[in-house]
MDTraj code that builds the backbone (N, CA, C; nanometers):
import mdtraj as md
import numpy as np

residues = "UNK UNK UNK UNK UNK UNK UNK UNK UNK UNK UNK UNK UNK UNK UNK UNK UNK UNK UNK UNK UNK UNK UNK UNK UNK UNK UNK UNK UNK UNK UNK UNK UNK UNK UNK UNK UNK UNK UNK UNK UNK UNK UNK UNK UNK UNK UNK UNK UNK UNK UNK UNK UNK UNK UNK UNK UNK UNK UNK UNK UNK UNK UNK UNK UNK UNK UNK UNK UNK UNK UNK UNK UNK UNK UNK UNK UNK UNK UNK UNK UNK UNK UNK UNK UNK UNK UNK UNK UNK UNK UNK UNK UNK UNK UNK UNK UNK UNK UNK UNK UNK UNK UNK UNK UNK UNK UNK UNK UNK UNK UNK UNK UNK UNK UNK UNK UNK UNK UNK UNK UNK UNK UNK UNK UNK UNK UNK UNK UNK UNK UNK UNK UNK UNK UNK UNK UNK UNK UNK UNK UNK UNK UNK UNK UNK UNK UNK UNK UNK UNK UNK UNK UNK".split()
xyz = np.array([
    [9.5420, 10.9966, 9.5498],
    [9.5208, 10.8541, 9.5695],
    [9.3763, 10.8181, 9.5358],
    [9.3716, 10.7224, 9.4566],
    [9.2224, 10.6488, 9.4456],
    [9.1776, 10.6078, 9.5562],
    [9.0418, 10.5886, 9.5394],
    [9.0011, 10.5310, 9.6646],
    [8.8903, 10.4156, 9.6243],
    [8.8428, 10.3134, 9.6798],
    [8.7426, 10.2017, 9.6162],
    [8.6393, 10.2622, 9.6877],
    [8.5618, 10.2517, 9.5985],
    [8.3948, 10.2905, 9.5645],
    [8.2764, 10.1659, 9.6082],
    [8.1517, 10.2507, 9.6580],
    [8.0641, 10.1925, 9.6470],
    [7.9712, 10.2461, 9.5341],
    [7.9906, 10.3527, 9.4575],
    [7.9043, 10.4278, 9.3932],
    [7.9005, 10.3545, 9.2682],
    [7.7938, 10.3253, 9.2231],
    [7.7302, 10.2775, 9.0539],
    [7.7480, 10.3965, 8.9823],
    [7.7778, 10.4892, 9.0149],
    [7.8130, 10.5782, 8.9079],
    [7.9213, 10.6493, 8.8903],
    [8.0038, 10.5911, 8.9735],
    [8.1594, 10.6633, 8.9651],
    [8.1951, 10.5173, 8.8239],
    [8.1461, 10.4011, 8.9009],
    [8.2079, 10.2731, 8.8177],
    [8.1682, 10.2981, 8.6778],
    [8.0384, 10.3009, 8.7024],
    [7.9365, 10.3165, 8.5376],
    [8.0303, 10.4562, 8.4641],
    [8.0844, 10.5750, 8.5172],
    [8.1755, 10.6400, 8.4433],
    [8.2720, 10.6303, 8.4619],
    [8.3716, 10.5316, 8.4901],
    [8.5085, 10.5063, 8.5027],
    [8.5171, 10.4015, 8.3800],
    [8.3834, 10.3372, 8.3209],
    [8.4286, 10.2309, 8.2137],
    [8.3709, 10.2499, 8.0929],
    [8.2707, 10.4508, 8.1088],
    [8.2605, 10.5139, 8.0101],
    [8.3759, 10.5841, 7.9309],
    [8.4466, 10.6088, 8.0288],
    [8.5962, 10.6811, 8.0192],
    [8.6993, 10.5891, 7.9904],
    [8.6667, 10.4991, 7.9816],
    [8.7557, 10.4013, 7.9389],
    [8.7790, 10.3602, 7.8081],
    [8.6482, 10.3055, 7.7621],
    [8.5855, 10.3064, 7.6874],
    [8.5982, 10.3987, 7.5538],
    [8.5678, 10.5103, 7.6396],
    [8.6003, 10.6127, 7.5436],
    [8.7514, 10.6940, 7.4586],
    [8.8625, 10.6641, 7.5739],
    [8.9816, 10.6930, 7.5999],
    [9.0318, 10.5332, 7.4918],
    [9.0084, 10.4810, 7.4670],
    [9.0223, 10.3724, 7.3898],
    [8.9851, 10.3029, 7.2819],
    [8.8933, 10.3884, 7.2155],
    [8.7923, 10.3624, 7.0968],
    [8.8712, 10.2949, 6.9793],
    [9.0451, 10.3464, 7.0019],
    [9.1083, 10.3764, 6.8978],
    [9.1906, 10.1890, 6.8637],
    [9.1418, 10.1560, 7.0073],
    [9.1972, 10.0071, 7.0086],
    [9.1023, 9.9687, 6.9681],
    [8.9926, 9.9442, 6.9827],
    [8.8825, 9.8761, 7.0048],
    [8.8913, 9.8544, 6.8379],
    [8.8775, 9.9944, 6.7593],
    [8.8934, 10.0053, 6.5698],
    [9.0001, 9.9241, 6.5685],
    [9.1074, 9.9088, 6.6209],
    [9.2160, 9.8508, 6.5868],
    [9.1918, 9.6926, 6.5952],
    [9.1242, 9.6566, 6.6797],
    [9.1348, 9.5197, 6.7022],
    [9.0137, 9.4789, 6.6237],
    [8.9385, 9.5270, 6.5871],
    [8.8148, 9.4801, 6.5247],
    [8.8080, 9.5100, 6.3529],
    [8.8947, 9.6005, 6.3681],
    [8.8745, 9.6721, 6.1810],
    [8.7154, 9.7130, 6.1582],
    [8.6189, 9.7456, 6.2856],
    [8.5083, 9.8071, 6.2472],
    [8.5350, 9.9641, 6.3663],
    [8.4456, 10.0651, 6.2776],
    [8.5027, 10.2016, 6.3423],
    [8.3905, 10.2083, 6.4641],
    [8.4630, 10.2622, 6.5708],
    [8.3986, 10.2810, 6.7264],
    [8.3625, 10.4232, 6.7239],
    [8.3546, 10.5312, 6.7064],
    [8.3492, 10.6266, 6.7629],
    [8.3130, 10.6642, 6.9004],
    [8.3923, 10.7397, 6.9526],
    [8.4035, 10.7480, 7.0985],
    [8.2677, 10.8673, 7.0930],
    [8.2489, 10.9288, 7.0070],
    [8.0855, 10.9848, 7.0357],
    [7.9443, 10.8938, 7.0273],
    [7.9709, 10.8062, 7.0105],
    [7.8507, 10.6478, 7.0024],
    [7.8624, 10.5445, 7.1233],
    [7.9214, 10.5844, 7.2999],
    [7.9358, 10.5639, 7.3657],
    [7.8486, 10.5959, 7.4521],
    [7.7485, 10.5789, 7.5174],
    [7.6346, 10.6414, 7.5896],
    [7.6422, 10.6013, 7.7724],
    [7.6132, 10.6853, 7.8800],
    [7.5688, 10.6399, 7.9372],
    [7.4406, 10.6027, 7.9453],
    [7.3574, 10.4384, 7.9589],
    [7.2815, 10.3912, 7.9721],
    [7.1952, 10.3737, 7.8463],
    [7.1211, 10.2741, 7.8463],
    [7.0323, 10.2288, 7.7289],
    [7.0087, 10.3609, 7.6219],
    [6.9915, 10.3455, 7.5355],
    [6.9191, 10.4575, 7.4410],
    [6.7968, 10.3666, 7.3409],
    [6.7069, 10.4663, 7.3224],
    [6.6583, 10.4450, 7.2012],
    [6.6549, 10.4692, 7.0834],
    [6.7373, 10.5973, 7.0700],
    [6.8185, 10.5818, 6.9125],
    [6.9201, 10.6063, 6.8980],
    [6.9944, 10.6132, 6.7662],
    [7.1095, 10.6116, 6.7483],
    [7.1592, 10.6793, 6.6102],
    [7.2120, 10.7693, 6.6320],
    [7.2434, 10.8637, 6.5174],
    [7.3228, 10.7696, 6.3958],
    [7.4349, 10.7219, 6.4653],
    [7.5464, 10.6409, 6.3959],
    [7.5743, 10.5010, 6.4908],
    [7.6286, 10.3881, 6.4003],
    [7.6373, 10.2583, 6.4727],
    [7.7768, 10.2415, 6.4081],
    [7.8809, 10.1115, 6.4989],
    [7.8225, 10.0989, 6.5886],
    [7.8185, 10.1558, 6.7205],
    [7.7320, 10.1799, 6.8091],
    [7.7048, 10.2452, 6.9041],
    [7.7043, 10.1419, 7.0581],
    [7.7728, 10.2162, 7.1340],
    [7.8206, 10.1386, 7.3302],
    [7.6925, 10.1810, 7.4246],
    [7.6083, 10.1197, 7.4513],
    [7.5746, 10.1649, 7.5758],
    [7.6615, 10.1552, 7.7353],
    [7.6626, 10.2192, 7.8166],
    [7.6945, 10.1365, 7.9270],
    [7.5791, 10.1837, 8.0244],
    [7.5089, 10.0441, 8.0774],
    [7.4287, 10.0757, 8.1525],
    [7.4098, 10.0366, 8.2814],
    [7.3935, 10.1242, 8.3975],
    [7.3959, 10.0687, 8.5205],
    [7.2868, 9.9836, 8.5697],
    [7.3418, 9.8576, 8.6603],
    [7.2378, 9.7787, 8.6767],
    [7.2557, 9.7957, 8.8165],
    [7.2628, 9.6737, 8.9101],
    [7.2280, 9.6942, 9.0880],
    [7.3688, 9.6685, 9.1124],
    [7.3514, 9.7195, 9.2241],
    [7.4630, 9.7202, 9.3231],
    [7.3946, 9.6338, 9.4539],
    [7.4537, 9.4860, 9.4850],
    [7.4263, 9.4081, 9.6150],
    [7.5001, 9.4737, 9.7270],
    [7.4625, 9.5484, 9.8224],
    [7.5420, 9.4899, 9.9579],
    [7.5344, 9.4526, 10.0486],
    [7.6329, 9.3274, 10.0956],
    [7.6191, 9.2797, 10.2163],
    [7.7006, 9.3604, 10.3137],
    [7.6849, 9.3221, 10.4380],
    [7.7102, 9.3559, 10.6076],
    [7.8467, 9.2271, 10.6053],
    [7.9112, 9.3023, 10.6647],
    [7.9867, 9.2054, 10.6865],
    [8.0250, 9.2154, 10.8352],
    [7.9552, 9.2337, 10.9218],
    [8.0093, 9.2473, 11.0718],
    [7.9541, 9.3958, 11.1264],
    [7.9889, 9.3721, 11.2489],
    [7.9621, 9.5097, 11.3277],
    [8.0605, 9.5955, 11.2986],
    [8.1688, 9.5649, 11.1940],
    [8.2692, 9.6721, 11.1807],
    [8.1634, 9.7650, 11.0463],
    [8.1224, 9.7565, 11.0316],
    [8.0202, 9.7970, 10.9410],
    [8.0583, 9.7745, 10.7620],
    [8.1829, 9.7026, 10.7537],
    [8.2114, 9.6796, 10.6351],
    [8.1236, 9.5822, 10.5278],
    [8.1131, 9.6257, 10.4268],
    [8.0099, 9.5880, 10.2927],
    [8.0812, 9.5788, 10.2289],
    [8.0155, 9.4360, 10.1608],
    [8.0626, 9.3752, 10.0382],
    [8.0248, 9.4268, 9.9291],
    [8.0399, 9.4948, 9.8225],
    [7.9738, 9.5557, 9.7436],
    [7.9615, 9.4610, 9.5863],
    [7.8636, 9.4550, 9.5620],
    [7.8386, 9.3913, 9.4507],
    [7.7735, 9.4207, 9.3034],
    [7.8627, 9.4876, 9.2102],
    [7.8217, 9.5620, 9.0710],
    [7.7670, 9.4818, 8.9948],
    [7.6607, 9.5847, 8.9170],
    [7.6548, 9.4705, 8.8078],
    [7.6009, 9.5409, 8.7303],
    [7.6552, 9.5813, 8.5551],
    [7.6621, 9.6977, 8.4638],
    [7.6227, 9.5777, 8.3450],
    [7.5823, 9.6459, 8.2536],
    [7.5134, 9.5902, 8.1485],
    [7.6115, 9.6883, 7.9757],
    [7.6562, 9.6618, 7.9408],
    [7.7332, 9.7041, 7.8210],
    [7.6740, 9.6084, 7.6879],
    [7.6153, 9.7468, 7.6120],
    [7.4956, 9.7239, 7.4890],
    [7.6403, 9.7557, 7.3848],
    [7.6115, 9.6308, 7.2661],
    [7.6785, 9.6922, 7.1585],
    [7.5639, 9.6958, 7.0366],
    [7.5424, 9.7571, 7.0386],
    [7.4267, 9.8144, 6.8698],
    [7.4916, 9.8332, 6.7618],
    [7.4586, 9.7425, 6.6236],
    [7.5088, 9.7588, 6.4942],
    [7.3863, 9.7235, 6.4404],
    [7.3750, 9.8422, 6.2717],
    [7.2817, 9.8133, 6.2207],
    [7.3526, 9.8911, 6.0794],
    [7.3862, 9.8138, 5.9898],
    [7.4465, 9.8469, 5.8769],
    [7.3668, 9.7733, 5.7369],
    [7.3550, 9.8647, 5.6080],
    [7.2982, 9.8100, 5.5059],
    [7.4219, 9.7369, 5.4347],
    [7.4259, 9.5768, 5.4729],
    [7.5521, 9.4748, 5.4488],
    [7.4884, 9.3395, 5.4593],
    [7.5569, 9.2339, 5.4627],
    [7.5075, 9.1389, 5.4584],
    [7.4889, 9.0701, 5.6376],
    [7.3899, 9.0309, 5.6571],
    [7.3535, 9.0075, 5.7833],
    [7.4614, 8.9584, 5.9077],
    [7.5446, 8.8340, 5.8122],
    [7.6083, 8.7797, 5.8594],
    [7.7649, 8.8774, 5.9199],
    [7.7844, 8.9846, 5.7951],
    [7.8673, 9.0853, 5.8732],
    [7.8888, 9.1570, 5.9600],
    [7.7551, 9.2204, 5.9484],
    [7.7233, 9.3046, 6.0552],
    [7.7157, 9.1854, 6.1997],
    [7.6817, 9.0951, 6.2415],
    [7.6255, 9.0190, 6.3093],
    [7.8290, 8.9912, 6.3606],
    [7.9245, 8.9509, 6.2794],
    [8.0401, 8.9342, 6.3319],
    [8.1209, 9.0509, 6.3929],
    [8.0739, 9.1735, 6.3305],
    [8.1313, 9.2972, 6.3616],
    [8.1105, 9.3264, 6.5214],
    [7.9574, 9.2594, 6.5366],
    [7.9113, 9.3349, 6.6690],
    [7.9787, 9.2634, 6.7818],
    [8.0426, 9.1100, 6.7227],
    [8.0363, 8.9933, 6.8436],
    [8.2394, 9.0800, 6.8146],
    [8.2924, 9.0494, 6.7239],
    [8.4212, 9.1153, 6.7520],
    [8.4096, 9.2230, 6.8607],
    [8.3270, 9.3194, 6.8213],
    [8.3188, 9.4568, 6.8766],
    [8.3478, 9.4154, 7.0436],
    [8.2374, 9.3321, 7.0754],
    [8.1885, 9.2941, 7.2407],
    [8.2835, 9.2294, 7.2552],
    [8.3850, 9.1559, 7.1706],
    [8.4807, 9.0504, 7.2720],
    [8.6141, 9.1351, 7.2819],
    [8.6592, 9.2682, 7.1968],
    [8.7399, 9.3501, 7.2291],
    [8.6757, 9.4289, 7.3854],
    [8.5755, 9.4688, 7.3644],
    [8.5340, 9.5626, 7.5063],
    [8.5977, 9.4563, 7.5948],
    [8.5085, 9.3403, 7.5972],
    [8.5712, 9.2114, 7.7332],
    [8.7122, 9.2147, 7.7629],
    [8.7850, 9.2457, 7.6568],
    [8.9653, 9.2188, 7.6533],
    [9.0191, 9.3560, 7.7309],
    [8.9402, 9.5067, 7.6783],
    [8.9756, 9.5977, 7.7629],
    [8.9353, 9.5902, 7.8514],
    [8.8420, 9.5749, 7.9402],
    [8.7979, 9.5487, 8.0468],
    [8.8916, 9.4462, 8.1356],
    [8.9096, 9.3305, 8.0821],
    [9.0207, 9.2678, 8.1534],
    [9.0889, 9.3061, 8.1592],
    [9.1957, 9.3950, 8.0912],
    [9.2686, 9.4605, 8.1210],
    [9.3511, 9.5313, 8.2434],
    [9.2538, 9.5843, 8.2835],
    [9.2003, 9.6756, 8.3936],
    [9.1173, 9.6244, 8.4980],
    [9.1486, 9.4784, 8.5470],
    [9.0758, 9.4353, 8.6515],
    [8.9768, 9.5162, 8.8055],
    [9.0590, 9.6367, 8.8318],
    [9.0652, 9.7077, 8.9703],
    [9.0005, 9.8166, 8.8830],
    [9.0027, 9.8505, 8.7759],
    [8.9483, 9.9617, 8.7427],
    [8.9905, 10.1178, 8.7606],
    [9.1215, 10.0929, 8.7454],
    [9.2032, 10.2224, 8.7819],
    [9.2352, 10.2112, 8.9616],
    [9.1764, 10.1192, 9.0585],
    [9.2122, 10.1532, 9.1769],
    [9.0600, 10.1685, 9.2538],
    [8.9507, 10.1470, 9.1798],
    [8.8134, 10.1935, 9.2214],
    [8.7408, 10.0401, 9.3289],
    [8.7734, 9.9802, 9.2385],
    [8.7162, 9.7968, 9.2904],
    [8.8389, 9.7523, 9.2757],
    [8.8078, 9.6072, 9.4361],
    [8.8541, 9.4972, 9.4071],
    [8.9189, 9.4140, 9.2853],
    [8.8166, 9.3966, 9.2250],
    [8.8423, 9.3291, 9.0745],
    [8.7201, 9.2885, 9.0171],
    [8.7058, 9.2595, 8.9359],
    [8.5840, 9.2810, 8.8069],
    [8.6372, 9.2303, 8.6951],
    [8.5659, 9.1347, 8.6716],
    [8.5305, 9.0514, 8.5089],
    [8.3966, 9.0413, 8.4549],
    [8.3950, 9.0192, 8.3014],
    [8.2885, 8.9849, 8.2118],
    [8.2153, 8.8666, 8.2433],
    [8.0693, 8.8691, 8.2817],
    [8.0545, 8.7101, 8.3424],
    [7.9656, 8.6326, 8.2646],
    [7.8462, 8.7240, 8.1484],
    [7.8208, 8.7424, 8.0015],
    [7.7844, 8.7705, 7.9282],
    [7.8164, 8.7252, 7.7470],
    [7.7936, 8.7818, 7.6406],
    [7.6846, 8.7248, 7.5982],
    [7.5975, 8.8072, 7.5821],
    [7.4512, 8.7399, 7.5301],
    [7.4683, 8.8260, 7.3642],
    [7.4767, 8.7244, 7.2671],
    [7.4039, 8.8122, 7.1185],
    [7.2789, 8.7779, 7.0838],
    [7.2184, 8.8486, 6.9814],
    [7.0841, 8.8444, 6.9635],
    [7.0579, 8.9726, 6.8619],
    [6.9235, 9.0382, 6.8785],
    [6.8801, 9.1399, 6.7919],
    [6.7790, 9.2118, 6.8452],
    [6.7809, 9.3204, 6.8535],
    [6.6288, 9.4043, 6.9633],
    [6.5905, 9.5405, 6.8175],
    [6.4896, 9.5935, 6.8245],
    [6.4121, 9.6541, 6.7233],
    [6.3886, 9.8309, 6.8219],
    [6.4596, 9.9284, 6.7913],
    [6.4312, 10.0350, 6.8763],
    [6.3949, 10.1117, 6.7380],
    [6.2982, 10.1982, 6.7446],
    [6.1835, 10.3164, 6.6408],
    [6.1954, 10.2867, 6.5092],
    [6.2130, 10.1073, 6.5052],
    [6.1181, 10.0609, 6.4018],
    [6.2584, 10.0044, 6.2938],
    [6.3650, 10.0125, 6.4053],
    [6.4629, 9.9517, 6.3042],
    [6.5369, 9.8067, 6.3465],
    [6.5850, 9.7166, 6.2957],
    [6.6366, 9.6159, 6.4142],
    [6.8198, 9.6356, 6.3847],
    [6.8463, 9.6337, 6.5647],
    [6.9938, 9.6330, 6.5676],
    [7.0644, 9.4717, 6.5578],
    [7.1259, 9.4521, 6.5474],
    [7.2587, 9.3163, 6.5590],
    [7.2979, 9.3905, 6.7607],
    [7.2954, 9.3063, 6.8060],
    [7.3594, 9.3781, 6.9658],
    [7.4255, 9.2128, 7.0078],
    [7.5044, 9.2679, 7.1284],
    [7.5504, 9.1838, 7.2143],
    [7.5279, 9.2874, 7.3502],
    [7.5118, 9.1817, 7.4632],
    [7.4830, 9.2904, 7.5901],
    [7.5949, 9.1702, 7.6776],
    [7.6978, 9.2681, 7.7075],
    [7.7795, 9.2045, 7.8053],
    [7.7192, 9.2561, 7.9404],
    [7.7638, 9.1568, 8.0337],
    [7.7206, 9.1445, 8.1978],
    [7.8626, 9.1852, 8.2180],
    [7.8699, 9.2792, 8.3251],
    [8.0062, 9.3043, 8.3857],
    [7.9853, 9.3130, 8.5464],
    [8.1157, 9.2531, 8.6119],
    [8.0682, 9.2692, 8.7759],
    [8.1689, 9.3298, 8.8280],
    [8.1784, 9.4573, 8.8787],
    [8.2911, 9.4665, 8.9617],
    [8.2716, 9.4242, 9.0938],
    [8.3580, 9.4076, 9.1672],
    [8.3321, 9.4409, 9.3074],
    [8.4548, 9.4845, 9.4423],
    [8.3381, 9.5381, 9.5083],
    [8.4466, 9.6256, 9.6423],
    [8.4035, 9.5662, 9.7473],
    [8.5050, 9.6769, 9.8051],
    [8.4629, 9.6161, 10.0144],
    [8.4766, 9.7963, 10.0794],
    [8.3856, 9.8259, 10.1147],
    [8.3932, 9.9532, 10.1729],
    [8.2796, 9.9709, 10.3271],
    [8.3381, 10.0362, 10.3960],
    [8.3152, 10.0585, 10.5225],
    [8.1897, 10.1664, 10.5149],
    [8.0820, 10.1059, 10.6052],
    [7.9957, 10.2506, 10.5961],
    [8.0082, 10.3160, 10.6597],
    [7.9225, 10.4934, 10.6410],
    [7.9924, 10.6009, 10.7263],
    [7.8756, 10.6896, 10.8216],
])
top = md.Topology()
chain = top.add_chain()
for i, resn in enumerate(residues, 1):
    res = top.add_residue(resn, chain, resSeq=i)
    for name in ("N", "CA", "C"):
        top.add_atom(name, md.element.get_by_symbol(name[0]), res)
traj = md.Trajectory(xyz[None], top)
């Protein structure tokens, strides 16, 4: 039996494994190739091959919810998509935003997260462009929140 989590890093690898266990949709729905070895936990600064997943853990809120000692638990994960291809700007730049709005679709998917949280959605997609050892990527950084309710011990 699953059990719901307070841990940032059971979550942060339950949607690496996901992620990864699924690369094959992600190519499918996008017609750009994922490789499930370009999946990282947490930020990187380089990147062998693009495009490339970060998933990175951000804070976990919790509140008290009473003298029963139950906590509200409150996630909040950061998912990097990095593309940097010699193409025309505008391609690469659609590839990455496809890329990020398939992750969002698997992710919905899977609201509870296998049984780990409550429920969890995409809350958002920021695109843009960041420059790591002198090269610039195409990225989108999705905001993801799960959240639980777990008793402390």
């Amino acid at each position: 039996m699953v059990n719901i989590t307070d841990s940032v890093d059971t979550v942060t690898q339950y949607v690496i494994d996901k992620l990864k266990a699924n690369a094959a949709v992600l190519k499918t729905s996008t017609n750009v190739v994922v490789d499930p070895q370009d999946i990282y936990y947490g930020d990187q600064e380089k990147f062998p091959r693009t495009p490339s997943i970060c998933v990175d853990p951000g804070n976990r809120a919790r509140i008290l919810q009473g003298v029963s000692y139950r906590t509200d638990n409150n996630f909040v994960l950061y998912i990097y998509v990095y593309h940097a291809k010699v193409q025309d700007n505008q391609i690469t730049r659609k590839e990455v935003q496809q890329i990020s709005e398939a992750i969002e679709t698997l992710l919905h998917s899977d609201p509870q997260l296998g049984g780990i949280v409550i429920h969890s959605f995409c809350t958002l997609n920021e695109s843009g462009y960041v420059y790591r050892q002198n090269t610039m990527y195409r990225t989108c950084r999705i905001t993801f929140e799960p959240y639980s309710k777990t008793k402390l011990r």
